[in-house]
BAMI-840650 format. One record per residue: residue number from 1; z, y, x of N, C-alpha, C in turn. Coordinates in Angstrom, 2 decimals, decimal comma, always signed. Example, Ala and Ser with C-alpha at 12.3 -4.5 7.8 and 13.67 -1.06 7.14 Angstrom:
! residues 2
<1; <+7,80; -5,69; +13,19>; <+7,80; -4,50; +12,30>; <+7,80; -3,30; +13,20>>;
<2; <+7,08; -2,25; +12,85>; <+7,14; -1,06; +13,67>; <+7,87; +0,03; +12,90>>;
//
This chain:
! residues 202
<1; <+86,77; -185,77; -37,37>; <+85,79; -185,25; -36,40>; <+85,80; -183,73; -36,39>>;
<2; <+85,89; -182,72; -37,71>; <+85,53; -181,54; -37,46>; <+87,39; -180,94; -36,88>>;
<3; <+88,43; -181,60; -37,32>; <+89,74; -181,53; -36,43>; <+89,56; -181,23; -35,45>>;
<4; <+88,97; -182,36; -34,90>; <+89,05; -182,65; -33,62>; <+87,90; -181,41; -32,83>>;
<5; <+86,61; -181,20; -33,18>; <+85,88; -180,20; -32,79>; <+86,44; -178,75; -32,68>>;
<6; <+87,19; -178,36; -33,80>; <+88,16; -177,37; -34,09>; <+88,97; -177,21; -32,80>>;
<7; <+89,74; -178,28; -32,54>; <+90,73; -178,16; -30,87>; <+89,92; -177,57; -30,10>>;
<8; <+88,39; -178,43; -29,90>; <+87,82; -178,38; -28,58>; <+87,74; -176,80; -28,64>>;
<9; <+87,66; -176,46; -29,85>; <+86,64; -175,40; -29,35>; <+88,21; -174,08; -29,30>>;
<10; <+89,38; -174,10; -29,70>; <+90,30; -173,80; -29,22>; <+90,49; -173,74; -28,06>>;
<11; <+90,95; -175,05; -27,37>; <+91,23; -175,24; -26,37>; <+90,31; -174,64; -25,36>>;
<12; <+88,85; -174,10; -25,61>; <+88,07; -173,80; -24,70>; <+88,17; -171,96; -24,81>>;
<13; <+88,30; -171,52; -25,82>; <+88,71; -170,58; -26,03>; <+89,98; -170,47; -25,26>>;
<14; <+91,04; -170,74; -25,36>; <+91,96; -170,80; -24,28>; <+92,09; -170,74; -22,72>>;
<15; <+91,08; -171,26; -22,20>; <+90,61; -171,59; -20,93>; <+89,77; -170,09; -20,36>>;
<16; <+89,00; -170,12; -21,44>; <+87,96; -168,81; -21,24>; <+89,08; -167,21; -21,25>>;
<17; <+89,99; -167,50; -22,32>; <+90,69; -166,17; -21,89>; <+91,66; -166,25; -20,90>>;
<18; <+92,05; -167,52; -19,93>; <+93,25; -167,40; -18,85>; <+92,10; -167,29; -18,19>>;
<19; <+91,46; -167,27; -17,66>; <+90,12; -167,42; -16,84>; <+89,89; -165,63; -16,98>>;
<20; <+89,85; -165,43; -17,65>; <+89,61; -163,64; -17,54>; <+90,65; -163,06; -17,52>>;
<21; <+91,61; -163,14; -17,51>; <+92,83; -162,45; -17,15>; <+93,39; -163,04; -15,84>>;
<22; <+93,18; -163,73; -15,23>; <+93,39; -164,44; -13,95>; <+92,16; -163,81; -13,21>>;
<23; <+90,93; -163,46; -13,54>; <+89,82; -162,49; -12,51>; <+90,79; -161,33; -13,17>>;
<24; <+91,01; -160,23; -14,24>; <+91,30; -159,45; -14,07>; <+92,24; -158,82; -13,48>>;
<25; <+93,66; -159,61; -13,17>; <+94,73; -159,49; -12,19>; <+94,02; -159,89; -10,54>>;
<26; <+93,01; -160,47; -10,19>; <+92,84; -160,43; -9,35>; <+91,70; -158,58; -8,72>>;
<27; <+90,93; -158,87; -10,18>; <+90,32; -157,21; -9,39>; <+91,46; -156,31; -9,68>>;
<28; <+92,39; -156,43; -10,33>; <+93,07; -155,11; -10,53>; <+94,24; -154,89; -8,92>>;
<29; <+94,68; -156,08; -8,80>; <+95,70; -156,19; -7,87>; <+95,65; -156,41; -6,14>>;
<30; <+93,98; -156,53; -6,03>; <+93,77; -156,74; -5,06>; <+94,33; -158,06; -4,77>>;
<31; <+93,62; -159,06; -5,23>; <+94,19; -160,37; -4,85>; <+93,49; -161,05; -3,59>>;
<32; <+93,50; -161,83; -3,43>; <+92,75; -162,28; -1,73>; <+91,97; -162,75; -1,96>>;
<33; <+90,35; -162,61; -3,49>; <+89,96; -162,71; -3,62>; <+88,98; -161,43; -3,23>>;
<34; <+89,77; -160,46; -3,49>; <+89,08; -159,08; -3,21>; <+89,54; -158,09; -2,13>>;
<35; <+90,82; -158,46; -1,97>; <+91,02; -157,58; -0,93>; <+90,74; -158,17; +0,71>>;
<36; <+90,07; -156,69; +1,72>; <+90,12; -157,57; +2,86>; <+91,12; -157,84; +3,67>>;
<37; <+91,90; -159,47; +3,67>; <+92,79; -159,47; +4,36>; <+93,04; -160,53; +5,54>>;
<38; <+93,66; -159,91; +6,81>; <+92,97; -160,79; +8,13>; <+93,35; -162,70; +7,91>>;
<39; <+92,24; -163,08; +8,84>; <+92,23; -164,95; +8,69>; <+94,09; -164,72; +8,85>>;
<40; <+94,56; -166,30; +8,71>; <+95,34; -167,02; +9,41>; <+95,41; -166,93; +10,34>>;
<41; <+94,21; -167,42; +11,06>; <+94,14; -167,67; +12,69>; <+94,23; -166,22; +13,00>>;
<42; <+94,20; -165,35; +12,98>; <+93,95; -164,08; +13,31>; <+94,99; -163,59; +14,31>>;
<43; <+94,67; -162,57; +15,19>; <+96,18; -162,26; +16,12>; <+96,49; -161,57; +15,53>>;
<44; <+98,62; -161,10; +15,84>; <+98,82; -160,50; +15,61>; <+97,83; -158,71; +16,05>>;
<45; <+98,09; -158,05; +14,15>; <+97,86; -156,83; +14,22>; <+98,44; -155,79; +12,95>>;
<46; <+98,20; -154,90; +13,45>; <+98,97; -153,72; +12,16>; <+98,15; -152,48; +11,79>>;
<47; <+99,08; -152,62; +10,81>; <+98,01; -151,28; +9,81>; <+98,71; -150,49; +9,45>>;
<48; <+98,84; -149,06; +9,45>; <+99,58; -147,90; +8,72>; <+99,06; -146,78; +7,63>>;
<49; <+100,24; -146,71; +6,59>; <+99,24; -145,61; +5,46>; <+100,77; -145,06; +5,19>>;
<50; <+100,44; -143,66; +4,67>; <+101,47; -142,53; +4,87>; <+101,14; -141,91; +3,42>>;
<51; <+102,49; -141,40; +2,72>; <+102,25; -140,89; +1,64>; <+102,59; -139,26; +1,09>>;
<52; <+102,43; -138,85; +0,56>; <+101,50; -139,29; -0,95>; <+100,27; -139,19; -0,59>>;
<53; <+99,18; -138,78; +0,26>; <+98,13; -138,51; +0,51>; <+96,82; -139,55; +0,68>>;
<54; <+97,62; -140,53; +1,91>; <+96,87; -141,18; +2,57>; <+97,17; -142,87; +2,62>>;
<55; <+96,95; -143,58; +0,87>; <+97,18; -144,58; +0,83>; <+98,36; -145,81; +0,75>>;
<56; <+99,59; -144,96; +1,01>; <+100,94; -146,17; +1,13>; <+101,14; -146,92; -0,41>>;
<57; <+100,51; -146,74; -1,17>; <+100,88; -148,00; -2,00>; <+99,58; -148,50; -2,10>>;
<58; <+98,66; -148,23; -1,92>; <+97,67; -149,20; -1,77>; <+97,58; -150,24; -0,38>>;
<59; <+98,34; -149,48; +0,72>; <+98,67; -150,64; +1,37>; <+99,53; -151,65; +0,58>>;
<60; <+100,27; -151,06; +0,15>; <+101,31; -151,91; -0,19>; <+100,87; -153,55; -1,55>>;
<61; <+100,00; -152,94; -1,90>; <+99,06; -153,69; -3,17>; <+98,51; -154,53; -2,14>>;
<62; <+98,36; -154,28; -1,25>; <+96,91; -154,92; -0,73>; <+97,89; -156,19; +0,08>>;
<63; <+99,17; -155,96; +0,26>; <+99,90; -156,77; +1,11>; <+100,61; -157,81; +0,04>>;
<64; <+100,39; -157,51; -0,71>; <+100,94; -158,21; -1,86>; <+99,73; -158,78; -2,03>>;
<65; <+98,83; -158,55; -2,28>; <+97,69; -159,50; -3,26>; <+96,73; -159,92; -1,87>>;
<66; <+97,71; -160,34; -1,00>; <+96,94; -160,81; +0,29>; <+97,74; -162,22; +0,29>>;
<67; <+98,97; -162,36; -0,14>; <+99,80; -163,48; -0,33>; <+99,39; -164,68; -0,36>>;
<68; <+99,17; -166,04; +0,31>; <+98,99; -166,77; -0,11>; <+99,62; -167,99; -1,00>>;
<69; <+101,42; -167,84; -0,05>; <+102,15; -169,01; -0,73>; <+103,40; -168,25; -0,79>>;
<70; <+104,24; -167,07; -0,27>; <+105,28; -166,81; -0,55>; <+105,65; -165,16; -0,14>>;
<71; <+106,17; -164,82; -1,20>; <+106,50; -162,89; -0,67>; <+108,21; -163,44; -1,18>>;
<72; <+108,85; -162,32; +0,04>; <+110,66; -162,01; +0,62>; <+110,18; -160,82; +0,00>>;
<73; <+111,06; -159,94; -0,77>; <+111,05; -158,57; -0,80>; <+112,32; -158,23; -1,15>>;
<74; <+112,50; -157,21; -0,27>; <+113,86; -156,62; -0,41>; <+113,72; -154,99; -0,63>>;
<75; <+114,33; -154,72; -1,47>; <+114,48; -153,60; -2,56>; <+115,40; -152,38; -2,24>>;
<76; <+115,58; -151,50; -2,20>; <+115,97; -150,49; -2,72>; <+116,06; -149,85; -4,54>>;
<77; <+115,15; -149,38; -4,30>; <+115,13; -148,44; -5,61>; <+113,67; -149,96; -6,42>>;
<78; <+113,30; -150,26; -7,36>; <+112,26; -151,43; -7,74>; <+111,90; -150,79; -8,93>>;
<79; <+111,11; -150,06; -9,41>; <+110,56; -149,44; -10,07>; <+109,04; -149,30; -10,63>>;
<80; <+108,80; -149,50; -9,90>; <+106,75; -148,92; -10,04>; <+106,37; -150,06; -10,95>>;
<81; <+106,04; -149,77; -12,04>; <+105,08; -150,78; -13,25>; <+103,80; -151,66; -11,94>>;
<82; <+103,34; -150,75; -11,25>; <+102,25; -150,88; -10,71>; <+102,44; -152,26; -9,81>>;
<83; <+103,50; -152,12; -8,98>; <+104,31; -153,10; -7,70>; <+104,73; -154,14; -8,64>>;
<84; <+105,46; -153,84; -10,12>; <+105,80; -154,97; -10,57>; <+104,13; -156,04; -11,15>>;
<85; <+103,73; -155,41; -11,78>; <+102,56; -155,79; -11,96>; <+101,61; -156,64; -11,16>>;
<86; <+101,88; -156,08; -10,03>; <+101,06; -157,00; -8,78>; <+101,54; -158,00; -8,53>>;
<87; <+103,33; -157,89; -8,52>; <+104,38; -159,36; -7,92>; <+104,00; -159,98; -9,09>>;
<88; <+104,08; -160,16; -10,32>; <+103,47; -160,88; -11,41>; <+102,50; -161,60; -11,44>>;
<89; <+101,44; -160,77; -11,30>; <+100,23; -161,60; -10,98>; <+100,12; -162,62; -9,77>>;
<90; <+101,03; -161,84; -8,91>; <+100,75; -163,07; -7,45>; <+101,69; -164,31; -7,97>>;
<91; <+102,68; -163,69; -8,75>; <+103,28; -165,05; -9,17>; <+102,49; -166,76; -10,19>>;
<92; <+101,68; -165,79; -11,25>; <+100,38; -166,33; -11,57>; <+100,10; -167,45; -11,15>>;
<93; <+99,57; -166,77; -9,68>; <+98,18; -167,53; -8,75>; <+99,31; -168,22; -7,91>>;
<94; <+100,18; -168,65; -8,14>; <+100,84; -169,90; -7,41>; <+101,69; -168,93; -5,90>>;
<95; <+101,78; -167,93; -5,86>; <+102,34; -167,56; -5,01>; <+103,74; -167,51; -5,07>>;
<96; <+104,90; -167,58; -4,49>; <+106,08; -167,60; -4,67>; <+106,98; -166,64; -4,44>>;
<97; <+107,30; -165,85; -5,46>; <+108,10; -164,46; -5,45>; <+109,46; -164,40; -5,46>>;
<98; <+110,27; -164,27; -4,29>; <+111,44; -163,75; -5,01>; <+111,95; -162,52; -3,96>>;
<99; <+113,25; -161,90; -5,07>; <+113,17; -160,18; -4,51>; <+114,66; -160,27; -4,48>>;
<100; <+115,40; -159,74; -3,79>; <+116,29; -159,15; -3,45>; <+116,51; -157,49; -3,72>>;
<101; <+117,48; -157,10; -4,72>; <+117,38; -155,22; -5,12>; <+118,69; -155,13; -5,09>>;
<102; <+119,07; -153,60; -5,11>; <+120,36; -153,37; -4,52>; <+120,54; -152,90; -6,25>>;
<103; <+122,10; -153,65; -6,52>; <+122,44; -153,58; -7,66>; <+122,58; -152,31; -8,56>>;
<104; <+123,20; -151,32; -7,64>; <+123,85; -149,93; -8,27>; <+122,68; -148,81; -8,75>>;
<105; <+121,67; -148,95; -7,66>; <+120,34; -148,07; -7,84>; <+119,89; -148,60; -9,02>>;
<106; <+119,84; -150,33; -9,37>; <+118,27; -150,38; -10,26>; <+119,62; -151,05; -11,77>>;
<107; <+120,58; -150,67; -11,34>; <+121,37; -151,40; -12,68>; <+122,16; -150,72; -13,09>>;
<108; <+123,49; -149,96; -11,81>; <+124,25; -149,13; -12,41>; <+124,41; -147,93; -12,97>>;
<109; <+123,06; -147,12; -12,12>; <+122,62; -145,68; -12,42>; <+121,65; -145,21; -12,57>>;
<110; <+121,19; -146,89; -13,30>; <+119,64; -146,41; -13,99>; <+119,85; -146,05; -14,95>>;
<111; <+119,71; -144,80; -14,91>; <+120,12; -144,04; -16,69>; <+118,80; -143,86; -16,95>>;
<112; <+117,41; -143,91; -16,37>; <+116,66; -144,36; -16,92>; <+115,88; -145,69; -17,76>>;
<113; <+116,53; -146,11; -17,38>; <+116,63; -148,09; -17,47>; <+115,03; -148,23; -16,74>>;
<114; <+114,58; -147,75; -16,04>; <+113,15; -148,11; -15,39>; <+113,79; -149,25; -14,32>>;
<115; <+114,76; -149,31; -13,65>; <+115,17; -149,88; -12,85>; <+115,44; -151,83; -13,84>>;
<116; <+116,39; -151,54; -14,46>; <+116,28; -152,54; -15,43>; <+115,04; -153,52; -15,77>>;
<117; <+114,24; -152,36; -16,63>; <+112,97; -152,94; -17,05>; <+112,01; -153,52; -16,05>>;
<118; <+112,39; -153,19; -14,50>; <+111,33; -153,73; -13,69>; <+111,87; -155,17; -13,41>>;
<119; <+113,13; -155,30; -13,15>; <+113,85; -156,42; -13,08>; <+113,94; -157,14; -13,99>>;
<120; <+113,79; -157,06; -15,39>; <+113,93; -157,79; -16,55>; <+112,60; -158,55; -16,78>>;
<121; <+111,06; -157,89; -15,81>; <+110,11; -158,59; -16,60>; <+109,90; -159,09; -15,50>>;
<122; <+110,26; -158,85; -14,06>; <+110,07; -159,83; -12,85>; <+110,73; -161,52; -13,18>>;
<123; <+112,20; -161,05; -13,99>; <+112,65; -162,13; -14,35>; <+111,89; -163,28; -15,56>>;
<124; <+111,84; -162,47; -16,54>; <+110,52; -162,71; -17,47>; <+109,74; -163,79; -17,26>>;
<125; <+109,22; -163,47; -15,93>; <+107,99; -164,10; -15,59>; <+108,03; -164,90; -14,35>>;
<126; <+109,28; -165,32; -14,62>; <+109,83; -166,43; -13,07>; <+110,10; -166,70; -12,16>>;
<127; <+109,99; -165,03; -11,64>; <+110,63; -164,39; -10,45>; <+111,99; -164,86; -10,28>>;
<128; <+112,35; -164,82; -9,14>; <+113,87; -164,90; -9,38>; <+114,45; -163,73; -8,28>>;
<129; <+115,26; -162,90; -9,05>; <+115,46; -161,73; -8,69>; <+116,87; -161,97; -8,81>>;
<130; <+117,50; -161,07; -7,34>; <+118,95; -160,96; -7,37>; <+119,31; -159,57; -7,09>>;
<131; <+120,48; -159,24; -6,77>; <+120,69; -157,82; -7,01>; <+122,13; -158,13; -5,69>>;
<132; <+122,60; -157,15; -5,39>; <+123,39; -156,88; -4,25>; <+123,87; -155,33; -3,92>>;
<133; <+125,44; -155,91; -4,25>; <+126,26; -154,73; -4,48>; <+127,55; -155,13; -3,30>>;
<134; <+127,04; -155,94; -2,59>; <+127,91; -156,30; -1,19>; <+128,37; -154,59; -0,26>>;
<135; <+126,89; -154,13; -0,15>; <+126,89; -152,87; +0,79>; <+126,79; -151,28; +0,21>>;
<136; <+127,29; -150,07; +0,70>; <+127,61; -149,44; -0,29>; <+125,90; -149,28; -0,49>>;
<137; <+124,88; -149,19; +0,20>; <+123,47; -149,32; -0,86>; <+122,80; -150,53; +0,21>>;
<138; <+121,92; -151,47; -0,39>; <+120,86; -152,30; -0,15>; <+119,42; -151,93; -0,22>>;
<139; <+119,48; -150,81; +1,19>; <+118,54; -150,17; +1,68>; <+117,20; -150,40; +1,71>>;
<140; <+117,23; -151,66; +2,30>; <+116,15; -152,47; +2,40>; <+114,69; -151,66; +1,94>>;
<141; <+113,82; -151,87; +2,51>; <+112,72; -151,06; +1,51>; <+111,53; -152,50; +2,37>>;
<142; <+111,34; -153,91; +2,56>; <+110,45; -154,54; +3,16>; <+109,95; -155,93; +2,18>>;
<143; <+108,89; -156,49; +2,82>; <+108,48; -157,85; +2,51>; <+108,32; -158,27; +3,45>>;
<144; <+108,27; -160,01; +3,17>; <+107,48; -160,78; +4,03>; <+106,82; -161,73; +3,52>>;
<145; <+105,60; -161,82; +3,68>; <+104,85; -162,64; +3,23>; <+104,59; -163,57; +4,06>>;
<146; <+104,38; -164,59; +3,12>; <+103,78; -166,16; +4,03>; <+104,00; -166,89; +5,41>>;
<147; <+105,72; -165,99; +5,44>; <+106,39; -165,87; +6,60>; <+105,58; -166,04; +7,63>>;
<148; <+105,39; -164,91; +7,65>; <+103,65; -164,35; +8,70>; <+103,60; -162,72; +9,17>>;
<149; <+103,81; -162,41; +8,14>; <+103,32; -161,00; +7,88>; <+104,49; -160,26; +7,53>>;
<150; <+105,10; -158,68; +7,79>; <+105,78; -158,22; +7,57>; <+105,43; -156,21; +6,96>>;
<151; <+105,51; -156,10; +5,98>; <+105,77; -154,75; +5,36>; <+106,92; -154,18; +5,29>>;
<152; <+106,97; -152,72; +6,08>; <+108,25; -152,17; +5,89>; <+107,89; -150,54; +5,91>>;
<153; <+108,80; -150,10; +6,36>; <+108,36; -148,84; +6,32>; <+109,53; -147,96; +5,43>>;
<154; <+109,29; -146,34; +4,90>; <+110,37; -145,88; +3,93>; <+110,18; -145,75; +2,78>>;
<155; <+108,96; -146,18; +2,26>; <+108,36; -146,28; +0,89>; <+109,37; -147,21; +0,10>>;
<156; <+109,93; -146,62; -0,84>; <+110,54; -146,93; -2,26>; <+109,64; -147,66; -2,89>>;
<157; <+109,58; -148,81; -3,55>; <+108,98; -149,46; -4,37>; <+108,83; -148,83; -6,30>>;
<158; <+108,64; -147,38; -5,78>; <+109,18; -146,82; -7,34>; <+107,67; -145,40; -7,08>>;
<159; <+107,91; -145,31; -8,41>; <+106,66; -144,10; -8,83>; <+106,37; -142,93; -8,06>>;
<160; <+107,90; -142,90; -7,90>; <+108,23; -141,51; -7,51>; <+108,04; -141,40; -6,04>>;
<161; <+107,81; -142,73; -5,37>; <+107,37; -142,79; -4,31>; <+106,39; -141,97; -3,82>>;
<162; <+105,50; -141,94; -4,83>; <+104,37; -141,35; -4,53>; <+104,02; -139,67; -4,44>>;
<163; <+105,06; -139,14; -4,67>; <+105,14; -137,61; -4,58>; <+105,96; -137,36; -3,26>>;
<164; <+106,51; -138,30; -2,69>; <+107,25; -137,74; -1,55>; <+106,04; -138,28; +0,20>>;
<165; <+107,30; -137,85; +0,94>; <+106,39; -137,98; +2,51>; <+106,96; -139,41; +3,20>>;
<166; <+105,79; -140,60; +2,88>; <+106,05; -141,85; +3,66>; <+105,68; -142,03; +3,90>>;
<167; <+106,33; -143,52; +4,83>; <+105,23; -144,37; +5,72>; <+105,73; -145,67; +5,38>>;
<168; <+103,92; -146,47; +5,94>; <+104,38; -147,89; +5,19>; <+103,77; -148,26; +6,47>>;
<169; <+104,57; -149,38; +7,30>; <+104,09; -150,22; +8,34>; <+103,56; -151,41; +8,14>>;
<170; <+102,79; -152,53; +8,54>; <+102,30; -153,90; +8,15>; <+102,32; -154,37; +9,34>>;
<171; <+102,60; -155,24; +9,95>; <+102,24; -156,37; +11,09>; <+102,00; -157,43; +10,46>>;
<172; <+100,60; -157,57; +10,66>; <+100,24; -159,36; +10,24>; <+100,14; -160,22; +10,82>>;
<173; <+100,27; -161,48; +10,47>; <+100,43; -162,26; +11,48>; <+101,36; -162,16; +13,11>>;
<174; <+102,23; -161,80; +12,69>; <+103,58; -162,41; +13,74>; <+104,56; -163,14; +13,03>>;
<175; <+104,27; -164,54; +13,34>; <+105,81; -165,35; +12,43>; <+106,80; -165,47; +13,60>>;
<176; <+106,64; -164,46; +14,45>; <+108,21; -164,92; +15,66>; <+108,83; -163,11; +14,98>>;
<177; <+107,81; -162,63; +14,56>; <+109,04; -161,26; +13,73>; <+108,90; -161,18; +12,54>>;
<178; <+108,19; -162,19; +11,91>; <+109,19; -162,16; +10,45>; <+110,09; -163,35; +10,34>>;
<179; <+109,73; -164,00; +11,14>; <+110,82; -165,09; +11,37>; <+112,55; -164,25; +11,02>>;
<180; <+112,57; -163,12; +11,69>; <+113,65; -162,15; +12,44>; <+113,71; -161,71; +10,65>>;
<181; <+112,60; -161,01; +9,92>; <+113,02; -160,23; +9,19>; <+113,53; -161,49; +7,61>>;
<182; <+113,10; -162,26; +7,95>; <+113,37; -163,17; +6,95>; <+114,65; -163,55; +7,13>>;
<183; <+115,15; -164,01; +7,76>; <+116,34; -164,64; +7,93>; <+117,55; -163,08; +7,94>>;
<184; <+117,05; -161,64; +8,06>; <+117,72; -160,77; +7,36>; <+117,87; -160,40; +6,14>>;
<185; <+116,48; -160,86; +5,32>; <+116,20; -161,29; +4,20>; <+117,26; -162,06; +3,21>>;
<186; <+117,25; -163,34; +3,87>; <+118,08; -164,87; +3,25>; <+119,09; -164,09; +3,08>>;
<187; <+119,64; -163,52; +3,84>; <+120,97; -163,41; +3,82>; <+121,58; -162,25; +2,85>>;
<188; <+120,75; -161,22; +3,11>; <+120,89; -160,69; +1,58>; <+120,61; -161,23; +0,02>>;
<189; <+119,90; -162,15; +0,17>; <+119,39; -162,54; -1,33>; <+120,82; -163,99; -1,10>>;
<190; <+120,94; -164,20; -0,42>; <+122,18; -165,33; -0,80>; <+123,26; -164,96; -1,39>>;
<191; <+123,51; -163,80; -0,48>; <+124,65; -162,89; -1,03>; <+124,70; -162,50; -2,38>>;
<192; <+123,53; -162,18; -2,57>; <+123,36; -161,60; -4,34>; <+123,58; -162,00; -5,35>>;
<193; <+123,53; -161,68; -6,51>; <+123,98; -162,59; -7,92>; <+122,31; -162,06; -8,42>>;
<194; <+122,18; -163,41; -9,34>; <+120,98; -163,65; -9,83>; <+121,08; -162,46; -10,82>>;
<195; <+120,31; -162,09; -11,20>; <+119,74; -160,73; -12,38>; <+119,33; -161,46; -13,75>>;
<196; <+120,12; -161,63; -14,46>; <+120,20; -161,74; -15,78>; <+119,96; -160,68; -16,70>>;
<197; <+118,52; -160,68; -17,50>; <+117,73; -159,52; -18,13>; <+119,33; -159,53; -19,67>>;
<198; <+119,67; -157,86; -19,70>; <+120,91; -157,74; -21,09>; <+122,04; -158,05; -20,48>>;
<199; <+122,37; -158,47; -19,62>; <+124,01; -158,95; -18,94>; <+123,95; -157,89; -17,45>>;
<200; <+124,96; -157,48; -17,79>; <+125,47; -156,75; -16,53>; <+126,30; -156,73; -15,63>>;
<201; <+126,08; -157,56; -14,68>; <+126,34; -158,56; -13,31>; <+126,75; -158,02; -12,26>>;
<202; <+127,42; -158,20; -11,40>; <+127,24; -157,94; -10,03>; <+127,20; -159,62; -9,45>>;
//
């Protein structure tokens, strides 16, 4: 009996701390618990934020933790603790992540290994991340979420983003143009070789 009480009270302990770290990725990340983000039914509409000044990665958070069942993201430079952090958590809450990054930026000449490390814990955590060294760079800088919604713009998914002059576009709710950007999407991430965290792939 006191075994067995011992579990319960484990097991509830257990519950109680995924339970607070599941609200805390949601206030931290702007999950669609907290952030305001338009119905379903909603018409298409768009939103713009420009950087470093005036918000572009908090759009960008907010388009992420608006997710309900699936984010396309295609990469350039994949860097920001912050961006990885958020795709994590949406991965969490049942959302379905996978990323497409251009191989040479975040693998070959990351002599910082920041590029690496963002890819190693996306993988980590069940992402499935590929990399693409087809073109001489895999420009890409977009998402699509819930093949609905589309983020693009020239914002780098990296820190350093944030000291330079961008723009981040959103159209929500049009699935006849992310329809378009997805299927530009597929085709880069098909192309790609999966990202194996310590092995160095193309």
């Amino acid at each position: 009996m006191l075994n067995r009480c011992i579990i319960i009270m484990l097991s509830l302990g257990a519950l109680i701390s995924a339970t607070q770290i599941l609200a805390q990725d949601i206030e931290r990340f702007g999950g669609t618990e907290s952030a305001t983000c338009p119905a379903v039914n909603a018409p298409p509409s768009h939103e713009v934020a420009f950087g470093p000044e005036a918000g572009a990665e908090a759009l960008i958070l907010k388009v992420i933790g608006c997710a309900r069942t699936a984010i396309r993201m295609g990469a350039f430079a994949l860097s920001s603790p912050v961006i990885v952090d958020a795709l994590i958590a949406a991965q969490r809450h049942g959302v379905n992540v996978q990323v497409a990054a251009d191989y040479r930026h975040n693998v070959v000449d990351d002599a910082k290994g920041r590029g690496r490390s963002a890819l190693s814990r996306l993988s980590h955590a069940g992402i499935s991340v590929r990399t693409n060294a087809i073109y001489r760079i895999h420009h890409d800088k977009i998402m699509i979420v819930d093949a609905r919604t589309v983020q693009t713009g020239s914002y780098n998914y990296a820190a350093s983003a944030n000291q330079n002059s961008e723009n981040v576009l959103v159209i929500w709710n049009d699935p006849a143009l992310a329809a378009q950007y997805l299927a530009h999407w597929e085709s880069r991430f098909k192309a790609g070789v999966a990202y194996l965290p310590g092995i160095d792939q193309k």
